[in-house]
Wavefront OBJ file of the C-alpha trace (Angstrom):
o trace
v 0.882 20.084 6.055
v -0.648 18.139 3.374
v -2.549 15.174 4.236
v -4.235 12.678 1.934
v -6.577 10.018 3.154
v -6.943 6.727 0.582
v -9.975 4.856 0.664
v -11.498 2.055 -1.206
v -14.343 2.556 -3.028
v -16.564 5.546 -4.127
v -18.932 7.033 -1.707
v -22.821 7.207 -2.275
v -24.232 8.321 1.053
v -25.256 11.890 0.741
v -25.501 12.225 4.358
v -21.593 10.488 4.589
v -20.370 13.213 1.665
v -22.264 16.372 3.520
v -20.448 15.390 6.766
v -17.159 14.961 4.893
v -17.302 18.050 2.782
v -17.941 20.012 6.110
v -15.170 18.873 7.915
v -12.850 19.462 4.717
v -13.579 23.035 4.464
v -13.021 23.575 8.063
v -9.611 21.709 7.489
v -8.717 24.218 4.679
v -7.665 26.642 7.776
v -5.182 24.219 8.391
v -3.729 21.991 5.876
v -4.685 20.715 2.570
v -7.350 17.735 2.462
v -7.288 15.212 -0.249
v -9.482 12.587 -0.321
v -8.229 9.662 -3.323
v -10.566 6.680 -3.879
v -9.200 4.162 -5.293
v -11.845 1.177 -6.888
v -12.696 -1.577 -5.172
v -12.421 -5.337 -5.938
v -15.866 -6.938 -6.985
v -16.037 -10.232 -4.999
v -18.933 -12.473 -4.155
v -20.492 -12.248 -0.846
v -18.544 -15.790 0.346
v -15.137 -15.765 -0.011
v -12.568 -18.391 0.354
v -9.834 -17.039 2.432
v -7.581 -17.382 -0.632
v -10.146 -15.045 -2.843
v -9.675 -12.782 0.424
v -6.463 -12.507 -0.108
v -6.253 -12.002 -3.463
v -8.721 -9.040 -3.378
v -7.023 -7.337 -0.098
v -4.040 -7.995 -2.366
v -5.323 -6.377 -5.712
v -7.078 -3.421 -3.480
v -3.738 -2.819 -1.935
v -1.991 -2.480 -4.916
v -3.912 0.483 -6.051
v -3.626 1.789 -3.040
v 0.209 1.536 -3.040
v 0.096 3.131 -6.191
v -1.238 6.453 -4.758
v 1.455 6.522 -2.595
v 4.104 9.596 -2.276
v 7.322 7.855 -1.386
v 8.151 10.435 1.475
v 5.134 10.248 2.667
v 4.631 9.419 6.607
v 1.730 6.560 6.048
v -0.873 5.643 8.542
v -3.080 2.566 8.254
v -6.335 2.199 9.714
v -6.171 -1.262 10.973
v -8.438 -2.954 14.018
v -5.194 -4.370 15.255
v -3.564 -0.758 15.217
v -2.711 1.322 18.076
v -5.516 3.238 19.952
v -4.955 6.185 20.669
v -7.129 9.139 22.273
v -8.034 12.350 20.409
v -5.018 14.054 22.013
v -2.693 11.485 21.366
v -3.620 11.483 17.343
v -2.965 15.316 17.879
v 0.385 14.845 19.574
v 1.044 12.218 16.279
v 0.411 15.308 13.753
v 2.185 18.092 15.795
v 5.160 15.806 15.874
v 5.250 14.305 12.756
v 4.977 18.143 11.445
v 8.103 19.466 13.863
v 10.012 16.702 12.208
v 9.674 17.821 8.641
v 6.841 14.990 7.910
v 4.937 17.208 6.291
v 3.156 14.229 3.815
v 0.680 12.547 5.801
v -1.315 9.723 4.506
v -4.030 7.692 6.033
v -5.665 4.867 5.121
v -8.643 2.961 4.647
v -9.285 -0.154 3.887
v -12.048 -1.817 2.187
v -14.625 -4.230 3.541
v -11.975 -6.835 3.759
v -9.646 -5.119 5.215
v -5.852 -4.091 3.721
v -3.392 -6.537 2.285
v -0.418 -7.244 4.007
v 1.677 -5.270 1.271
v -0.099 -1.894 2.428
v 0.477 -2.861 6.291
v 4.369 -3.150 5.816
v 4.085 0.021 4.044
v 3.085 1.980 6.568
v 4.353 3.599 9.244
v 2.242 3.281 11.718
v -1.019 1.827 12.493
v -4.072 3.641 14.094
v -7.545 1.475 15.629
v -10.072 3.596 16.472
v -12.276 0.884 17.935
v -11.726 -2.925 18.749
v -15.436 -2.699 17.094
v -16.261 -3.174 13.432
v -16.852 0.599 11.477
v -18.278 0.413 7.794
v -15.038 1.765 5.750
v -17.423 4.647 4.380
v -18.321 6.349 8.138
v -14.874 6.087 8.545
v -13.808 8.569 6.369
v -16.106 11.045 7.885
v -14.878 10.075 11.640
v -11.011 10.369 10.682
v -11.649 13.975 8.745
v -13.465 14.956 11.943
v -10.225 13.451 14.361
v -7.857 14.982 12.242
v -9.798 18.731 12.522
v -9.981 18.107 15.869
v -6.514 17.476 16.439
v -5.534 20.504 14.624
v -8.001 22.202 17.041
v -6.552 20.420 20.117
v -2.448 21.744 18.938
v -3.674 25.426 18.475
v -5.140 25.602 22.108
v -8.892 26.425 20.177
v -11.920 25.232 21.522
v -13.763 22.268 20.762
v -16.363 20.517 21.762
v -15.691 17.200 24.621
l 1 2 3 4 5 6 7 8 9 10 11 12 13 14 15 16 17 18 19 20 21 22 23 24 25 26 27 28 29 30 31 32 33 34 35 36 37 38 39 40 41 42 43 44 45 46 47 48 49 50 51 52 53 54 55 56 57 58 59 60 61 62 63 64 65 66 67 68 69 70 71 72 73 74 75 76 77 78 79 80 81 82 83 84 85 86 87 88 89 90 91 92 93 94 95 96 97 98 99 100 101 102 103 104 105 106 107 108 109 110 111 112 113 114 115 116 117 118 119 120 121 122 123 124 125 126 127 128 129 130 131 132 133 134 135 136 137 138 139 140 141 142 143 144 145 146 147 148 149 150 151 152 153 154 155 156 157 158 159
């Protein structure tokens, strides 16, 4: 399975990348990992809900750009689905019998993603009904999706 997880912009925390870069190499037992940030929109701290739009919309395009066509895509939204960690597993082992063997998640950036990336996708995933910076997000989904490869080969995990 080869899964790729877009984000918007780059990642500073050290603490955020050591997390991430854990969870990665345990993944390498089970699929391949790829992690694509994609720049983010400079915008002023108030924003007109037009200027919203517009850099939602310009973030989503590079986003859209990185892309595989066959690709099964699933957004991180707050209005998404919620689903446990053995549903998400369930998601992967079924989306894998199927023959979806792209996967792509992702993340938005502060704002949010543009409406252009929401029709794209296949599905949308909440994790919370609560507010997550888009940075510790990346390190929670890395750690649900090793977890849910975990949960589909019966191996232990912590509860």
């Amino acid at each position: 399975m080869n899964i790729s997880i877009i984000t918007v912009g780059k990642l500073k925390e050290k603490y955020l990348k050591q997390g991430i870069e854990e969870y990665l190499k345990r993944l390498s037992a089970y699929a391949k990992v790829d992690i694509v940030e994609v720049a983010d929109e400079k915008a002023p701290e108030e924003l007109s809900d037009l200027e919203m739009k517009q850099v939602k919309q310009k973030e989503g395009e590079r986003i859209l750009s990185k892309i595989s066509p066959d690709s099964h895509v699933i957004a991180l939204a707050i209005q998404g689905k919620m689903q446990s960690s053995e549903e998400l597993a369930e998601t992967l082992d079924t989306l894998a019998t199927y023959g979806k063997s792209k996967i792509t998640f992702v993340i938005g950036g502060s704002l949010g993603l543009s409406d252009e990336v929401i029709k794209r996708s296949n599905e949308q995933l909440s994790f919370s009904k609560m507010t997550f910076p888009h940075q510790l997000m990346r390190l929670i989904l890395v750690e649900q999706i090793y977890r849910a490869f975990r949960i589909n080969r019966n191996e232990p995990y912590h509860k």
